[in-house]
FIRO-388082 format. One record per residue (C-alpha): x negated, y, z. Coordinates in steps of 0.05 Angstrom, whole numbers, padded with zeros to 5 digits, always signed. Example, Ala and Ser with C-alpha at 12.3 -4.5 7.8 and 13.67 -1.06 7.14 Angstrom:
-00246-00090+00156 -00273-00021+00143 
***
This chain:
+00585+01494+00348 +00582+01431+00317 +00524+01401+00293 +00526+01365+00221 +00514+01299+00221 +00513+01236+00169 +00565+01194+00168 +00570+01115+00166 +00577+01086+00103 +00633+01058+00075 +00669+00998+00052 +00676+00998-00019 +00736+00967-00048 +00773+00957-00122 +00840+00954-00144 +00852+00917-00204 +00908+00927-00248 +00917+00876-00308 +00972+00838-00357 +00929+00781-00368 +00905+00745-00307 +00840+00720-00335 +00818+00786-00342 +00813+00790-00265 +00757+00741-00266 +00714+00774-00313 +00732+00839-00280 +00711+00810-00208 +00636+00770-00242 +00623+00842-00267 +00648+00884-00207 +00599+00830-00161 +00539+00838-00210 +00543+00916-00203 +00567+00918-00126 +00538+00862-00092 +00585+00799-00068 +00655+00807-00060 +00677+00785+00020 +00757+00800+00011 +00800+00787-00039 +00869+00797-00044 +00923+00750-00068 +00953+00762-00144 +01011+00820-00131 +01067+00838-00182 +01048+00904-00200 +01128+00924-00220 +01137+00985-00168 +01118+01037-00229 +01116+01046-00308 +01056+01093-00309 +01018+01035-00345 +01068+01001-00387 +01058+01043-00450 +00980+01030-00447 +00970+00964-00421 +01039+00923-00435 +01088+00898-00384 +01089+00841-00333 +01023+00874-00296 +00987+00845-00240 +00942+00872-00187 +00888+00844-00144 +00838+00876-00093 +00776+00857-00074 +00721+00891-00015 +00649+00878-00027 +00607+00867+00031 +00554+00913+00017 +00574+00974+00062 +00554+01047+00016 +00545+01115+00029 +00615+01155+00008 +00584+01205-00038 +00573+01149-00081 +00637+01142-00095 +00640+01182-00163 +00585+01136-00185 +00626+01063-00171 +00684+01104-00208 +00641+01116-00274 +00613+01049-00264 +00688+01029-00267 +00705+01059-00320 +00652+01036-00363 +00675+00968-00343 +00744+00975-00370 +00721+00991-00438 +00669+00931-00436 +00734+00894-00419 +00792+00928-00465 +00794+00892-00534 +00821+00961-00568 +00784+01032-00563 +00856+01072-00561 +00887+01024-00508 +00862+00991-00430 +00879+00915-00417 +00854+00927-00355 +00857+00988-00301 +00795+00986-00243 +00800+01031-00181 +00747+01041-00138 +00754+01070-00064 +00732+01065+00004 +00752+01047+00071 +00725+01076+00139 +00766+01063+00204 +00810+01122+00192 +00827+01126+00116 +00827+01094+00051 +00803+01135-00004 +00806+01126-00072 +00776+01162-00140 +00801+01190-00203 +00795+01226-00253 +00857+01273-00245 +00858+01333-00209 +00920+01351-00171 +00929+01391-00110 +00912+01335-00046 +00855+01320-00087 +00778+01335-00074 +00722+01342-00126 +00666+01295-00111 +00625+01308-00176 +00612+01287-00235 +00684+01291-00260 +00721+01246-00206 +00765+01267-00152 +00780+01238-00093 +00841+01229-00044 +00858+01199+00018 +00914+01151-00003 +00924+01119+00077 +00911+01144+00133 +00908+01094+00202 +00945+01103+00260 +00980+01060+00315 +00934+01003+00288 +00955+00998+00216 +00949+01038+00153 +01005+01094+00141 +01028+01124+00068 +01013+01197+00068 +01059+01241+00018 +01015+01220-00049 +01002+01152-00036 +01020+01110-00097 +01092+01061-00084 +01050+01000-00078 +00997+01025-00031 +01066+01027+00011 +01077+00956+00007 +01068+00914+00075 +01031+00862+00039 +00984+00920+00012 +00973+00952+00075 +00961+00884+00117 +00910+00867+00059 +00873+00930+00073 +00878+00931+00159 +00841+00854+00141 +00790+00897+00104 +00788+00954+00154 +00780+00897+00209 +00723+00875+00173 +00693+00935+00162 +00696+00941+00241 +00665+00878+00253 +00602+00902+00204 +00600+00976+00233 +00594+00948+00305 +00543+00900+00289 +00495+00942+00253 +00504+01009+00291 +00530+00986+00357 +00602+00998+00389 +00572+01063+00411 +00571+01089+00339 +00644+01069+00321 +00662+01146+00333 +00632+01163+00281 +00666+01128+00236 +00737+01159+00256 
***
């Protein structure tokens, strides 16, 4: 029998998903004030792979990532997503409408999970309101699109983005718990 244990924490992250790129600044001083310091961030991306946004939040979208340093535990992940979404309203100019989309998620050295508020069937409640799904999974050394994962998780420049963040997370993991630990994390 298997004995229950805690896991490592996680490596938050946030995808951001805007028309106007100044709004990525703000979003990233507010992000950092409620995370901690950023330690990755992602070029600028053409966000053009989907329409799901257009109707609320215009055309010619962009989308960044960054990973904050401070490693958390993963059932906190419904709380970064409500902290999220309070930050998109601080940040949209009109009640009815987003200018800007943030999505919170995690990465351990196996996945990359991210939150919502949608149910749908590969999704898990985690509380308060917000699912959760594992959008990449890693094998053979890189991340791998699963059947739900979103068209520009897909991208390579996506996925090598988040292997630099999963590196890192490595790096912290082994250096805080010991190599002997990184089972654990898997």
């Amino acid at each position: 029998m298997g004995e229950p244990t805690r896991p490592l924490p996680v490596k938050l992250i946030t995808g951001i998903i805007a028309n106007d790129t100044a709004l990525f600044t703000q979003a990233e001083k507010l992000l950092t004030k409620k995370f901690g310091p950023a330690d990755i961030t992602s070029t600028v991306f053409e966000f053009d792979l989907t329409d799901y946004y257009s109707k609320e939040m215009g055309d010619g979208l962009k989308r960044k990532f960054i990973s904050f340093e401070r490693l958390i535990p993963a059932e906190r992940l419904p709380e970064c997503k409500l902290a999220a979404n309070r930050l998109e309203k601080k940040l949209s100019s009109n009640n009815d409408k987003r200018d800007i989309n943030l999505d919170p998620g995690y990465i351990t050295l196996s996945k990359l999970v991210l939150a919502t508020t949608k149910n749908f069937a590969h999704r898990i409640y985690a509380g308060r309101g917000i699912f959760q799904e594992v959008t990449l999974y890693f094998k053979n050394n890189t991340f791998c699109a699963g059947r739900w994962t979103y068209p520009d998780y897909k991208t390579d420049s996506h996925i090598a983005f988040f292997n630099k963040v999963r590196n890192k997370y490595y790096e912290q993991i082994e250096k805080k718990y010991g190599s002997s630990q990184l089972y654990r994390c898997v």
